[in-house]
C-alpha atoms as a printed R data frame, in Angstrom:
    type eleno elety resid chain resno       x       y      z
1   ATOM     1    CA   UNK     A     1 -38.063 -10.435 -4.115
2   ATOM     2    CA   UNK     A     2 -37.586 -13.850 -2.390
3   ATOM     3    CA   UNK     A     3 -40.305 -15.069  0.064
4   ATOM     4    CA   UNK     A     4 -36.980 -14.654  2.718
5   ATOM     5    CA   UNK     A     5 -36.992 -12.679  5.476
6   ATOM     6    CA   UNK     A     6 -33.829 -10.288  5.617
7   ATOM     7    CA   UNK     A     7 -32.081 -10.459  8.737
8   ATOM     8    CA   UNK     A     8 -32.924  -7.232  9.962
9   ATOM     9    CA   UNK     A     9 -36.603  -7.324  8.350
10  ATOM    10    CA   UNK     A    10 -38.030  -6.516 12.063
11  ATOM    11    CA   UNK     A    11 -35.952  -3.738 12.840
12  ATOM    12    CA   UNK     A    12 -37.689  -0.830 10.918
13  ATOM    13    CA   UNK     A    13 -35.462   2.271 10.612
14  ATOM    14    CA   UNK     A    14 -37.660   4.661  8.818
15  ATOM    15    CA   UNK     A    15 -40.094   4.170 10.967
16  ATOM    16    CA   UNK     A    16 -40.631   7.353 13.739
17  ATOM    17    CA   UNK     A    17 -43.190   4.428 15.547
18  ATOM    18    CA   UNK     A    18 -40.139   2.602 16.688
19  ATOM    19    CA   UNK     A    19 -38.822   5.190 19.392
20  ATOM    20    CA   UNK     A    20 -39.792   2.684 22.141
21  ATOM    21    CA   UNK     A    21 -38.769  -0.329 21.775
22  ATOM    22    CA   UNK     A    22 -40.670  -3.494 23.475
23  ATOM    23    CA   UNK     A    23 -39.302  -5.985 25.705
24  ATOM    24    CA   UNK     A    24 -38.094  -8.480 23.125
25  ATOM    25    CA   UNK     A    25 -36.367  -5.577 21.015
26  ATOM    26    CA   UNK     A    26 -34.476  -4.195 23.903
27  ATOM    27    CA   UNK     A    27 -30.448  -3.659 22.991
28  ATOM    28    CA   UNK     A    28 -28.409  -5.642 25.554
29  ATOM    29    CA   UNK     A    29 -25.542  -4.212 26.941
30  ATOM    30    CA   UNK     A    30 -22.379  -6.981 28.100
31  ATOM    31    CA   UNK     A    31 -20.044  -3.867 28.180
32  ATOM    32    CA   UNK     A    32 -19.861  -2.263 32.089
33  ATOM    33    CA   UNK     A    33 -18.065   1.109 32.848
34  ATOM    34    CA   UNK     A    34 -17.865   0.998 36.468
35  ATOM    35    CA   UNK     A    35 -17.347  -2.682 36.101
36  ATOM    36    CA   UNK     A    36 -14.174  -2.395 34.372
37  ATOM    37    CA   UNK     A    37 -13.181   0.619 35.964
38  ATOM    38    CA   UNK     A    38 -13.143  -1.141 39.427
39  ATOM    39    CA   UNK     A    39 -10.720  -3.503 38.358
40  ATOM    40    CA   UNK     A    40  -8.322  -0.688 36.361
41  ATOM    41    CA   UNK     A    41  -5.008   0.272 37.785
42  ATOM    42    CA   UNK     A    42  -4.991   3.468 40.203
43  ATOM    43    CA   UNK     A    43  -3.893   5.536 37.466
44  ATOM    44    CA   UNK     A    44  -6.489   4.650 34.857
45  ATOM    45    CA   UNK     A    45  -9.147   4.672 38.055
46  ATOM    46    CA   UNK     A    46  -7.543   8.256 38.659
47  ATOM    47    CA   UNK     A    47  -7.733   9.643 34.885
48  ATOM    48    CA   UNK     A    48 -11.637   8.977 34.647
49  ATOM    49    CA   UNK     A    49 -11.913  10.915 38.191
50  ATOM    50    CA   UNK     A    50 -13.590  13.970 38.166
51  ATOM    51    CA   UNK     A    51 -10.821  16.779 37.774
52  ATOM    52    CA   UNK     A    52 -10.895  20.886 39.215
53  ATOM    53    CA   UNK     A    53 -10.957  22.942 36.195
54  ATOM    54    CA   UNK     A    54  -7.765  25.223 34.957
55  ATOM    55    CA   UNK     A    55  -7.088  27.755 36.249
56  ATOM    56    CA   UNK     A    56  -4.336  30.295 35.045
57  ATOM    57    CA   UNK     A    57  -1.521  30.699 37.193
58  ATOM    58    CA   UNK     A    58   1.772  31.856 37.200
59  ATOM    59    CA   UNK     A    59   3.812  30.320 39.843
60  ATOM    60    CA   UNK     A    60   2.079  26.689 39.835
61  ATOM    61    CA   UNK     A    61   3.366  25.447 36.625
62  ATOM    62    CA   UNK     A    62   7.219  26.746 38.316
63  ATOM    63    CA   UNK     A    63   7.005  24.798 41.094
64  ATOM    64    CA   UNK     A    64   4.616  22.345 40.127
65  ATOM    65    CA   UNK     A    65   7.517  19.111 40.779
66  ATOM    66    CA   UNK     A    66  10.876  19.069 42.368
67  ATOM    67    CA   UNK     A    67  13.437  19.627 39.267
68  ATOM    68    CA   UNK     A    68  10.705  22.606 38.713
69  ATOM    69    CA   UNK     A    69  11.001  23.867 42.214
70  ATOM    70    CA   UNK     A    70  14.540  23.049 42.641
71  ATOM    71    CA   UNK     A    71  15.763  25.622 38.975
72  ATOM    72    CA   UNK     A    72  12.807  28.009 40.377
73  ATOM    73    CA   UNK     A    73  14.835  28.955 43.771
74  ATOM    74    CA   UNK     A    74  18.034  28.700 42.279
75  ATOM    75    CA   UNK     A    75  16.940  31.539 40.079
76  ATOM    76    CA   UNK     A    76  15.342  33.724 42.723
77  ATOM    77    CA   UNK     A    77  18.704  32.729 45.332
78  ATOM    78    CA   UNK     A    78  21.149  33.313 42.157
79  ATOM    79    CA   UNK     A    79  19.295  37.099 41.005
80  ATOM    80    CA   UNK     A    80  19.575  38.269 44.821
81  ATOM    81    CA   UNK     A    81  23.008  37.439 45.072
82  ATOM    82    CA   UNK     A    82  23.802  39.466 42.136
83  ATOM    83    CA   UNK     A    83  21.630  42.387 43.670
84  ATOM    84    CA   UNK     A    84  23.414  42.092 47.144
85  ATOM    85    CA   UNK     A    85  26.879  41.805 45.541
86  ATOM    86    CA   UNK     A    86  25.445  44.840 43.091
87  ATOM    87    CA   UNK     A    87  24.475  47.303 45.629
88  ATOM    88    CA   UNK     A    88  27.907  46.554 48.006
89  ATOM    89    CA   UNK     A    89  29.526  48.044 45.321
90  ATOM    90    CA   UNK     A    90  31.831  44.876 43.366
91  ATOM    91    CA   UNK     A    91  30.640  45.260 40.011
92  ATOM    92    CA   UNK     A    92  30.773  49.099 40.181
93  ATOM    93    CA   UNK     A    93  32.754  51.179 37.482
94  ATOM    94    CA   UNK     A    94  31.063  54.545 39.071
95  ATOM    95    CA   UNK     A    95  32.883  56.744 41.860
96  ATOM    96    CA   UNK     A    96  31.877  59.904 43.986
97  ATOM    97    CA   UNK     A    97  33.808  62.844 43.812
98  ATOM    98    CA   UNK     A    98  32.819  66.043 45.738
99  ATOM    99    CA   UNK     A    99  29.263  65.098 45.206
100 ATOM   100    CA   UNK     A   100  29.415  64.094 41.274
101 ATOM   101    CA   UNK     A   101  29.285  60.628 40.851
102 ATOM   102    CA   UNK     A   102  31.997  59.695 37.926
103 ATOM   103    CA   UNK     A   103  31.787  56.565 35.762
104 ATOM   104    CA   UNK     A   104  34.735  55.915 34.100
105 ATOM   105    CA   UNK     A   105  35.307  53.244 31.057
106 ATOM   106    CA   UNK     A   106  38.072  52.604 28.629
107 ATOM   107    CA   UNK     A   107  38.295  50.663 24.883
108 ATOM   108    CA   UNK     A   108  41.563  49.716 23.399
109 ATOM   109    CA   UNK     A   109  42.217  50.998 19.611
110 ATOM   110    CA   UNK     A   110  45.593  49.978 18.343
111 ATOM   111    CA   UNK     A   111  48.054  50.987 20.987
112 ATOM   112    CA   UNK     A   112  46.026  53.386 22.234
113 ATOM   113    CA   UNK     A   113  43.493  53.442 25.006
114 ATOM   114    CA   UNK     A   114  40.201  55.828 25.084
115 ATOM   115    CA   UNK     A   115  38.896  56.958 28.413
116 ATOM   116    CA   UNK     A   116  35.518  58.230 28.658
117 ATOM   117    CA   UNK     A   117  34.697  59.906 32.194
118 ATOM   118    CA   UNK     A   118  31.527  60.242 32.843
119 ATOM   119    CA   UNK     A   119  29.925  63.178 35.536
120 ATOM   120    CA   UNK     A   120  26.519  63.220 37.069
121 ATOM   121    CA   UNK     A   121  25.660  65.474 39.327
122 ATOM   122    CA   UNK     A   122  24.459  63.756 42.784
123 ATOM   123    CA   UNK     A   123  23.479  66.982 44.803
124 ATOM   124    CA   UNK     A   124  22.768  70.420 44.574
125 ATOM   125    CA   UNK     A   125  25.976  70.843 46.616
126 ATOM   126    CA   UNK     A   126  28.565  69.537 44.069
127 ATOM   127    CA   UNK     A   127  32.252  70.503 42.804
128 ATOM   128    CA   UNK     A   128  32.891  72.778 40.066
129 ATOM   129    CA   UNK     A   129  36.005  73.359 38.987
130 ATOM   130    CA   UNK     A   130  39.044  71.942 37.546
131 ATOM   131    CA   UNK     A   131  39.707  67.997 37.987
132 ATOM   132    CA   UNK     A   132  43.587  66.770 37.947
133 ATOM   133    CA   UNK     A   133  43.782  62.833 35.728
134 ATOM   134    CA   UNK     A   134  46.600  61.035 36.230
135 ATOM   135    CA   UNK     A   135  46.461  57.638 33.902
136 ATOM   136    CA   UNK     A   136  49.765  55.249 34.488
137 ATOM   137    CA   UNK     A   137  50.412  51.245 34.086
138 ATOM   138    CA   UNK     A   138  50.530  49.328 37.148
139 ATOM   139    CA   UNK     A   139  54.108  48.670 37.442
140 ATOM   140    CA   UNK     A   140  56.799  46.903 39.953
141 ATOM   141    CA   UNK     A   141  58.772  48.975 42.081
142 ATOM   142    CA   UNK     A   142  62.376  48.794 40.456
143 ATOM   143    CA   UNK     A   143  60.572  49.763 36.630
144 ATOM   144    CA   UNK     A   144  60.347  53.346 35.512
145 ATOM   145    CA   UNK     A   145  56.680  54.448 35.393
146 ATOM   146    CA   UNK     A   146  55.471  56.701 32.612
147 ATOM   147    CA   UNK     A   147  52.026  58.684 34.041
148 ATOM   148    CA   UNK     A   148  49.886  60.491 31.357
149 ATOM   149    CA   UNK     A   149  48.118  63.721 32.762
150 ATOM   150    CA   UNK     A   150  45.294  65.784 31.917
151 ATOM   151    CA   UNK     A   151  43.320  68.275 33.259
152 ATOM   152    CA   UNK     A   152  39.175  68.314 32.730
153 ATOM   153    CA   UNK     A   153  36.634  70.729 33.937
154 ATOM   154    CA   UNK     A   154  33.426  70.162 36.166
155 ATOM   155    CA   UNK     A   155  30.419  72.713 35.525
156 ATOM   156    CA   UNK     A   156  26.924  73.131 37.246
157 ATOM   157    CA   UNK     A   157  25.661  71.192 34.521
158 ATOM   158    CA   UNK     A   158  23.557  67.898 35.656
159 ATOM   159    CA   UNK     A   159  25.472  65.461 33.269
160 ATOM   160    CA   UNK     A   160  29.054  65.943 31.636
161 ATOM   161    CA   UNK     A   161  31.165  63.497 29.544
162 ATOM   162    CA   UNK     A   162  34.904  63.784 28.451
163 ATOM   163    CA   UNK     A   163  36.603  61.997 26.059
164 ATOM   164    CA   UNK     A   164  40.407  61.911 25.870
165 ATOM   165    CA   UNK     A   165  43.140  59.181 24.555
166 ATOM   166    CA   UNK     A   166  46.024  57.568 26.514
167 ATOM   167    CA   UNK     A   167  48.929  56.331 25.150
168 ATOM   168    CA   UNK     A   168  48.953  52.752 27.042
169 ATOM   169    CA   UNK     A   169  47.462  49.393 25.597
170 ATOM   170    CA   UNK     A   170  47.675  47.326 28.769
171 ATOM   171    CA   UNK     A   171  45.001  45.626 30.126
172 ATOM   172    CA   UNK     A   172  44.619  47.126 33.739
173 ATOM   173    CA   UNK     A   173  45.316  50.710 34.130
174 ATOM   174    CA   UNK     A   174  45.935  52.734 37.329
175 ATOM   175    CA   UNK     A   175  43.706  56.206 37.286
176 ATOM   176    CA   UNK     A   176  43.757  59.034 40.066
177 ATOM   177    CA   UNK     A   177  41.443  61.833 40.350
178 ATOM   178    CA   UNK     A   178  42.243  64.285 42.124
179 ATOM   179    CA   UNK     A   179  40.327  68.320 42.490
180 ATOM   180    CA   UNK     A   180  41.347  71.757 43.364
181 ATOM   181    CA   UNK     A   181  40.414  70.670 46.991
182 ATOM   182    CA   UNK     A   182  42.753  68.398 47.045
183 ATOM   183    CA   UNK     A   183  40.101  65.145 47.448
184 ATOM   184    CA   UNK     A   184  41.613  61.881 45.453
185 ATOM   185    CA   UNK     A   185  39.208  58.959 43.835
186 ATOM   186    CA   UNK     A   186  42.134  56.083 42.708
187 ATOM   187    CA   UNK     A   187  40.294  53.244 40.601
188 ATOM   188    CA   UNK     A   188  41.547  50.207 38.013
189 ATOM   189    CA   UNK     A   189  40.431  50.632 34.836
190 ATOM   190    CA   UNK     A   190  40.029  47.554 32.987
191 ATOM   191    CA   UNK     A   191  40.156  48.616 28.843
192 ATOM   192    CA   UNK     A   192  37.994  46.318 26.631
């Protein structure tokens, strides 16, 4: 080899001597942390600040900014609306009759309309016996009104269902019920 010196000739890397370096070998450093981070924005100064660890939760990340907290209520304000509006009784196809609570629900099938009544028994205390339908088309006064009538049966049984056809394909029906007692439940039933 040439009688030159390499440039890094004094540095010796395989040698396990070298772990302290002297005075004249230290590294100098021109590159400051807390130098730069003094002049940094606030929001680079407040990424490198020391952060609380995650933790799991379930309604920080809902209402963590406005928009967040804003759809969060909404939600909450919107489902107990429904529930109030529910339990009053507007969105209600069931009915009580002498203790048997009847829901009552109609399809349309090419001019014809099926009804299917629905008992449940609410009480020990509950009508048995036969039940009086009377199914008719909401009409005006000066029209002639056809009514459809047929006659079910109530038993002790817990839960009952009856299935019968009417010969209307309207889109609101009129529907009495009426017992041997001589107690009426009227209702609109709106076919699908």
């Amino acid at each position: 080899m040439s009688d030159e010196k390499r440039p890094n000739a004094k540095y010796s890397l395989s040698n396990p001597d070298n772990t302290n370096p002297s005075d004249d070998e230290k590294i100098i450093h021109h590159y400051n942390r807390e130098r730069r981070l003094a002049n940094a924005p606030k929001e680079v100064q407040d990424l490198y600040k020391e952060q609380k660890p995650f933790r799991f939760g379930l309604l920080g990340p809902l209402v963590a900014d406005r928009p967040r907290r804003f759809l969060f209520f909404s939600i909450i304000f919107l489902c107990i609306l429904i529930f109030i509006i529910s339990r009053m009784g507007f969105f209600e196809t069931r009915y009580i009759l002498e203790g048997n609570r009847i829901d009552i629900s109609g399809l349309r099938v090419e001019g014809n309309t099926i009804v299917r009544l629905r008992k449940i028994a609410q009480s020990t205390d509950i009508y048995t016996g036969a039940v009086e339908i009377a199914v008719f088309v909401p009409v005006q006064s000066d029209e002639e009104q056809f009514v459809f009538r047929h006659r079910i049966f109530f038993t002790l049984d817990k839960e009952e269902e009856s299935v019968f056809t009417v010969p209307f394909d309207e889109p609101e029906l009129l529907v009495v019920l009426q017992s041997e007692r001589e107690n009426l439940v009227r209702l609109r039933l709106k076919p699908e």
